[in-house]
N, C-alpha and C positions, 0 to 999 in steps of 0.2 A: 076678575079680582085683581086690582091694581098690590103691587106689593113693592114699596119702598126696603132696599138694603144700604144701612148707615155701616159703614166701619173701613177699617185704615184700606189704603190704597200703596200698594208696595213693588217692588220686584226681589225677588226669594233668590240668593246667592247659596246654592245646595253644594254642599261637599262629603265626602263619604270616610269613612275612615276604618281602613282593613284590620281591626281589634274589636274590643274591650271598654269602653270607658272605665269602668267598675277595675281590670286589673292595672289601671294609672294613679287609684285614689289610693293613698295613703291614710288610716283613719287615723290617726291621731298628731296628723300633718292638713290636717284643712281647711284650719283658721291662718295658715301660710300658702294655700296653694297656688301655684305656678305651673302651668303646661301648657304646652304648643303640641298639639295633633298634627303628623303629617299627613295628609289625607291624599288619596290618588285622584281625584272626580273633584272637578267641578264645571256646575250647570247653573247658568242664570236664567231664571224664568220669570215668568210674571208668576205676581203674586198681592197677597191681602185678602184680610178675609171678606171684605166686599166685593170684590174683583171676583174672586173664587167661588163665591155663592152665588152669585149673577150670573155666570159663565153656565152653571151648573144647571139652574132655570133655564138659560136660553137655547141649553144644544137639547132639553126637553121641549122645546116650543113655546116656551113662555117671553114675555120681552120685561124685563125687571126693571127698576130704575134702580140707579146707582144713584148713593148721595156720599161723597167724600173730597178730598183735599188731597191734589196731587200739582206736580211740578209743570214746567214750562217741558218738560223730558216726556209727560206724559200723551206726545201725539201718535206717536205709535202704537202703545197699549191703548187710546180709543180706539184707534182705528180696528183692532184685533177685534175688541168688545164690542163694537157696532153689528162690525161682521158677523159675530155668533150671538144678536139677540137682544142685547144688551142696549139699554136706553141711558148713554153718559152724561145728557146735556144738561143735569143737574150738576156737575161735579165741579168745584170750585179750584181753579186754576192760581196757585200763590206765583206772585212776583218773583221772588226773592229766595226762596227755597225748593232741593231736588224734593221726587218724588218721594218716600219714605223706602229703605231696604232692611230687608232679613235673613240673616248670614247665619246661616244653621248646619253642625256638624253630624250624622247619624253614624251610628257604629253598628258595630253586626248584630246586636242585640236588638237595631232599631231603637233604640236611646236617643236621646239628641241635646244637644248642646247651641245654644241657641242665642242672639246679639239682636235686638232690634232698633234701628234708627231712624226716630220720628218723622224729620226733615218736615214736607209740606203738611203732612197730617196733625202739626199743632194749629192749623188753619179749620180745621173741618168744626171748630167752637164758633167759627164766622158763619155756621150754617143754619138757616132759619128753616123749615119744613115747609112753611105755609105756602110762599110760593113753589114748592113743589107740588104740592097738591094740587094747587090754580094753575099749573100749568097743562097737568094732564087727568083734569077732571075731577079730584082727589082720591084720597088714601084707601083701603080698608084696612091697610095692616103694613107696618111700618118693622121691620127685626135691626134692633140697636146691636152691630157688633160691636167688637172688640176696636178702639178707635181711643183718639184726643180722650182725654177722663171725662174734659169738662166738654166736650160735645156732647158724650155718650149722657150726660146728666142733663145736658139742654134738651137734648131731642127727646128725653124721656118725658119731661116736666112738659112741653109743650106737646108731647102725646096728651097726655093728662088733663092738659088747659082746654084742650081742642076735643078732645072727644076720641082721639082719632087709636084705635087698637094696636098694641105692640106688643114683642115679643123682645125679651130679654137675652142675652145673649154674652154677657161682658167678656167669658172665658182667660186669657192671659192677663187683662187686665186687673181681675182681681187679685193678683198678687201684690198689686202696688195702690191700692186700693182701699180704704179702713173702714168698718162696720156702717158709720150710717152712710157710705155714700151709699155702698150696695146696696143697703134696705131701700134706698131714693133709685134705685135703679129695679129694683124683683118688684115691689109692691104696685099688685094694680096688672100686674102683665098680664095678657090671653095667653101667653107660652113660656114657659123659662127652658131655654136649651142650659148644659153643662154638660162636664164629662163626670166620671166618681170621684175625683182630687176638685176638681172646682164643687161637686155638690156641697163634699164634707167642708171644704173651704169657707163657702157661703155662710153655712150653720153653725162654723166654729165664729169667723168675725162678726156677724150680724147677733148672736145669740138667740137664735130659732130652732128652735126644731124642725124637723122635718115635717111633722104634721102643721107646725105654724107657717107655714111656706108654701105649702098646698092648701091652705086659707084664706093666702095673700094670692094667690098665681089660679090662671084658670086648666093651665095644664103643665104639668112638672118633665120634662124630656130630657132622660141621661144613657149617656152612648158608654157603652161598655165595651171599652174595645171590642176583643177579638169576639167577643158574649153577648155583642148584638145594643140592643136599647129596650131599656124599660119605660116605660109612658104610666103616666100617674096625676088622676082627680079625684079630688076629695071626696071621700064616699066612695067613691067606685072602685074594682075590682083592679089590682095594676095587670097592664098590656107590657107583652116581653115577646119581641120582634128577634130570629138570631141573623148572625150573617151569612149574605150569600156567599159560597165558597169561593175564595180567590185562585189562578191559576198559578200569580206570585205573586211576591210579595218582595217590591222593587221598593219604595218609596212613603212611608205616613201620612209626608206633608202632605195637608190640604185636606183628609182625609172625613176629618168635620164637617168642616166645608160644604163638601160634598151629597154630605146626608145631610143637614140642611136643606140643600138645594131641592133634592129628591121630593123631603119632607115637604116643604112649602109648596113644591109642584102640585102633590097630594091635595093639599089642604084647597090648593085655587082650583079643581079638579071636582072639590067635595067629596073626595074618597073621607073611608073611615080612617082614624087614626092610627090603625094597624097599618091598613094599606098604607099611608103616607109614610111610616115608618119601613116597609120594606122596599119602598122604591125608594127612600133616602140611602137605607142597607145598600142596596145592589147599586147604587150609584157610585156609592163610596169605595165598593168594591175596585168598583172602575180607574178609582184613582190610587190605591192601594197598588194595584200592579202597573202603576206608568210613572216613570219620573216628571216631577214636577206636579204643579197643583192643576192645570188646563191643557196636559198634550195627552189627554183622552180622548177617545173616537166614541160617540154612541150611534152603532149600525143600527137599527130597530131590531133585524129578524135575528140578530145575534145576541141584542139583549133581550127581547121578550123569551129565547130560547133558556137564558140560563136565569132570568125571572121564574119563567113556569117550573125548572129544573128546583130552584130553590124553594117557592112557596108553594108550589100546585095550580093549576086550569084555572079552578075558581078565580083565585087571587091575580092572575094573569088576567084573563079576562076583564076584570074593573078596569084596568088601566090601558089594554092594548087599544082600547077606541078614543082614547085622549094620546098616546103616542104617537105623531103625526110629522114622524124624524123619518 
């Protein structure tokens, strides 16, 4: 199963900050607000969520393509991404602009506070899919992140021209984002990923319902935090995955990401949607206890051990003869 990942290409500038946000906010001072965190920690990592989703397929054994828009700065981040998996040689190199970064503050609450800076990623609208497909035989399934607006609307519309399966994906971007584009982005999809604040988002700009959304989508998938992920088709019974226990709890970024990655693994695998959603779980987990989005390790005998610990033998089983880490 070839699987195309579209979305921004970044490096994550992580800082931590030994508080509160919540005891800085003044409520009825914050149409004036003004604050500078001092924060102890910082760690620049790679980052984006196509970077991170690809990462997450390939240290499973998958080799993903990546399609995005990155700087003349980005020879090192291939080089990392080749290394574990990752097929970059779609990814379109701008002249004239850095890589894109994301300069995010988390407090003890795991809160975050957060600055994103385009740079090359207003490039990835330059991105045409077709020859990506002709280059490596074509698509079966293409997942549009979070990316350029007007990429994320290109590559959906020429899913649609072409035939070719996608999964939805927009997440931070529908903040800045108004009703019909999203409906030109959910409508038609095989998967809509979101989390609960982007679900109810989606339903409040677009004016859908939730059942009108699961009429448009072939399968509806929302991560609940710390509560795992619901899976939901129209007519059918919903599926509710929870998570595998973490040891800590160092870090969120990436944490989507992750499951994702897991998720998609499942799906090229042909597990059931359950399964694809508990190895999204316990991958995510992975990254939940490591700073940064990709300075994760997956040992096989040390994750089938706390796979099996989390869903049981059965559910271990389906997947330890595609784990080939």
């Amino acid at each position: 199963m070839r699987i195309a990942v579209t979305g921004s290409i970044a490096t994550d500038h992580l800082m931590t900050f030994p508080g509160r946000f919540a005891d800085q906010l003044v409520a009825d001072q914050l149409h004036t607000v003004s604050l500078s965190f001092l924060v102890d920690d910082l760690d620049v990592r790679r980052g984006g969520v196509g970077p991170n989703i690809c990462f997450g397929m390939g240290v499973l054994g998958l080799r993903p393509i990546l399609v995005g828009a990155a700087g003349e700065d980005f020879a090192d981040y291939r080089a990392w991404l080749d290394r574990h998996g990752v097929d970059t040689d779609s990814v379109h190199i701008s002249e004239v602009l850095h890589t894109a970064r994301f300069v995010c503050t988390t407090d003890t609450d795991h809160n975050q506070i957060a600055s994103f800076y385009t740079g090359a990623m207003s490039e990835a609208r330059l991105i045409e899919l077709q020859p990506v497909a002709e280059r490596v035989g074509g698509l079966d399934l293409v997942l549009i992140g979070a990316d350029d607006p007007e990429a994320m609307l290109r590559h959906t519309e020429e899913c649609r021209t072409r035939g070719i399966p996608f999964a939805a994906d927009p997440s931070q971007q529908l903040a800045r984002m108004e009703g019909d584009d999203i409906r030109q982005l959910v409508e038609g999809a095989a998967y809509l990923f979101t989390n609960e604040y982007e679900k109810a988002l989606i339903e409040s700009k677009t004016g859908w319902t939730g059942d009108e959304i699961l009429a448009k989508v072939g399968t509806r998938v929302t991560t609940l935090g710390p509560r795992g992920v619901r899976i939901e088709r129209a007519g059918e019974p919903a599926i509710e995955v929870g998570c595998a226990e973490e040891q800590a709890k160092v870090d969120p970024t990436g944490v989507g990401d992750a499951f994702r990655a897991g998720f998609l693994a499942g799906l090229t695998w042909k597990l059931s949607l359950e399964r694809a959603a508990q190895l999204g779980c316990m991958l995510a987990t992975l990254v939940i206890e490591t700073l940064g989005t990709q300075e994760y390790e997956l040992r096989r005998g040390h994750f089938m051990e706390r796979f099996t610990k989390a869903y049981g033998h059965e559910a271990a089983a389906d997947i330890q003869q595609h784990l080939l880490v």
